[in-house]
N, C-alpha and C positions, 0 to 999 in steps of 0.2 A: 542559592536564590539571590537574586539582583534586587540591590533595592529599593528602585521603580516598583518592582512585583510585591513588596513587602507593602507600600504604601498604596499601590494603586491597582494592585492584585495583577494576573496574568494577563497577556493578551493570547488567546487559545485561539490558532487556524487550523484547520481540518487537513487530513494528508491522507493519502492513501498508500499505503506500499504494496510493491505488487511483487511474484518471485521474479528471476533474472533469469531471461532466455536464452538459451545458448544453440547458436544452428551448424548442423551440419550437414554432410554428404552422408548417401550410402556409399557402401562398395563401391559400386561404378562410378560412382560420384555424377549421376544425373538428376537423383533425387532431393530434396533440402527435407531436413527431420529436423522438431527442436525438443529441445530438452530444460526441462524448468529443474532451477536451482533454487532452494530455499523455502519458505513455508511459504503458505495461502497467503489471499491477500489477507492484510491487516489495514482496521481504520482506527489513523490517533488521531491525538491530539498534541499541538507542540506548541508551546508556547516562543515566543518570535524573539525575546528580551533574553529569557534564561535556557533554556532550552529544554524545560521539563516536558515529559512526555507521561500521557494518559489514557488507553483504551479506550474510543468509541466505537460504538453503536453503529452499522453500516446503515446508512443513508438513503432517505425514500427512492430518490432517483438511481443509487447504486446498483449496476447490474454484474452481481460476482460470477453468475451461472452463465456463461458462453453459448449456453442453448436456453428451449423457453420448455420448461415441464407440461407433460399433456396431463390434462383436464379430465 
């Protein structure tokens, strides 16, 4: 812990991580497919000074679902 952070506490910005896309061909190679590497998305928190990281809460305007659920 820095100790800025110790006397004036964290400074906490929001990040989102998302997995890593990987594209390719088919066979024929006319086609593009991608393939996701890694977990879901994740929302921290990272502090900017130390680098502490902390699980948030996904975010009112965050749209994680790619489509929209029927009603």
């Amino acid at each position: 812990m820095n100790v800025f952070c110790r006397l004036f506490g964290h400074t906490w910005l929001p990040e989102t991580r998302t997995p890593e896309v990987r594209w390719n061909t088919t066979k024929d190679g006319h086609i593009l497919t991608s393939t996701a590497f890694g977990d879901g998305i994740r929302h921290v928190e990272i502090c900017r000074r130390c680098g502490d990281e902390r699980e948030a809460p996904a975010r009112r305007h965050d749209g994680d679902k790619p489509y929209q659920e029927a009603s």
